[in-house]
N, C-alpha and C positions, 0 to 999 in steps of 0.2 A: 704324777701319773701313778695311777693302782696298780695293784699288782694284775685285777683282772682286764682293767687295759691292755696290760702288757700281752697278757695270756691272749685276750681277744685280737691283737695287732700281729703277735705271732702266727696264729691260725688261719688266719687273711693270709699271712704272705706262705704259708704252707701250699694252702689251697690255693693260690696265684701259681707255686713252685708246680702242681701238681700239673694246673691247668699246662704251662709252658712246654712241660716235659711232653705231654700227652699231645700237643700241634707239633709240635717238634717233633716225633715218634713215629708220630703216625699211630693210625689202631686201627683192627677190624681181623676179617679173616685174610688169606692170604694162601691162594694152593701153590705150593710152589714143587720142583722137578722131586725133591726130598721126604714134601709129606704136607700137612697141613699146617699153619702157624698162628695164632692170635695172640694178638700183643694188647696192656693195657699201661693203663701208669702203675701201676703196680707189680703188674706179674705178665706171665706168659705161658701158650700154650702150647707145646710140640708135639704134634702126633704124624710119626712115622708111617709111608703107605703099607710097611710089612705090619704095625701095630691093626689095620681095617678089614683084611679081607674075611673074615668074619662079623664085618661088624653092621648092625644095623643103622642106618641114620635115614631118620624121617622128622619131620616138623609135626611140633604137636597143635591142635588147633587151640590148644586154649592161651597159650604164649607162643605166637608167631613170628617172635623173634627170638627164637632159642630153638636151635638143632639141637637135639639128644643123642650122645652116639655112644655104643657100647664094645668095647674094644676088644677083638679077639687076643690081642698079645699086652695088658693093660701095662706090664713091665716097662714099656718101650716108650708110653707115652713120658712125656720130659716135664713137670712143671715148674717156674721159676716163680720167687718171688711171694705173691696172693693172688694166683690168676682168678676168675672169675666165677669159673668154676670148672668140675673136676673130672666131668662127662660131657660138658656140652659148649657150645659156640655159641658166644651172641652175634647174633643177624641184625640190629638196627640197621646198617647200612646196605644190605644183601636183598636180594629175594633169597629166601628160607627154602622156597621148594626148587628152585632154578639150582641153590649151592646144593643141595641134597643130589640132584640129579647131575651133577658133574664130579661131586666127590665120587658117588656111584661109579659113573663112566672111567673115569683112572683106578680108581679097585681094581675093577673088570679089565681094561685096555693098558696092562703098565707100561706097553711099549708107548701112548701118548704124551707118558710126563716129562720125559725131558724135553719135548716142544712148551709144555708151560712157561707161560710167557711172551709165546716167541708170537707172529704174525700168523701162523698153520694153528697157532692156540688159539686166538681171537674168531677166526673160523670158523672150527671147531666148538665151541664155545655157543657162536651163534647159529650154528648146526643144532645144538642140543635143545637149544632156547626153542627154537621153531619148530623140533620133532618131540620133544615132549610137551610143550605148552604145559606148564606147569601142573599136572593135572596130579592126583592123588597117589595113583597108579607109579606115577613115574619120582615118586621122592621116598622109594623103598629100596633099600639095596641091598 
């Protein structure tokens, strides 16, 4: 066996290790009563609700699965590891304008977050979904 065998059979099982860790993990976004969270296999992302209420977050049309958001307290935001990146959220598995306008609504309402999660949050949730219907207007905040 070559050396770049070897090389080649370690990289395989790297990116096997990479794959395991990330099902296992879980990924995506994630509003929780504390603040915002996105995980990846590599890194992660913490943003505090006291780091947003200046902050604008809207979906750009040209990558619609990337929230942009601009921190009014950038200090606060936490990141571990190589998150993805270092202002924005990827949305693969989200609607991008639906998560824009719920991050919005707990900015604005902080007495809702610590029902995040709960049965009153799911509600809620689809209270938003049906009074903004995704629309332009309502992924600015």
């Amino acid at each position: 066996m070559s050396t770049l065998d070897v090389a080649f059979a370690v990289s395989w099982l790297v990116l096997v290790a990479l794959l395991v860790v990330e099902a296992w993990r879980g990924h995506g976004v994630q509003l929780r009563p504390h603040g915002i969270r996105q995980s990846s296999v590599l890194g992660s992302l913490t943003v505090p609700w006291k780091a947003l209420p200046a902050a604008r977050v809207r979906p750009r049309a040209d990558r619609p699965s990337v929230l942009r958001m601009a921190f009014a307290k950038p200090l606060l935001v936490r990141r571990r590891g190589i998150p993805w990146s270092r202002n924005a959220l990827r949305t693969d598995n989200v609607d991008t304008g639906f998560l824009a306008t719920a991050i919005r609504h707990y900015v604005c309402h902080p007495e809702h977050r610590p029902a995040i999660g709960s049965e009153a949050d799911g509600r809620l949730l689809v209270e938003l979904a049906n009074r903004d219907g995704g629309t332009d207007e309502g992924n600015r905040l």
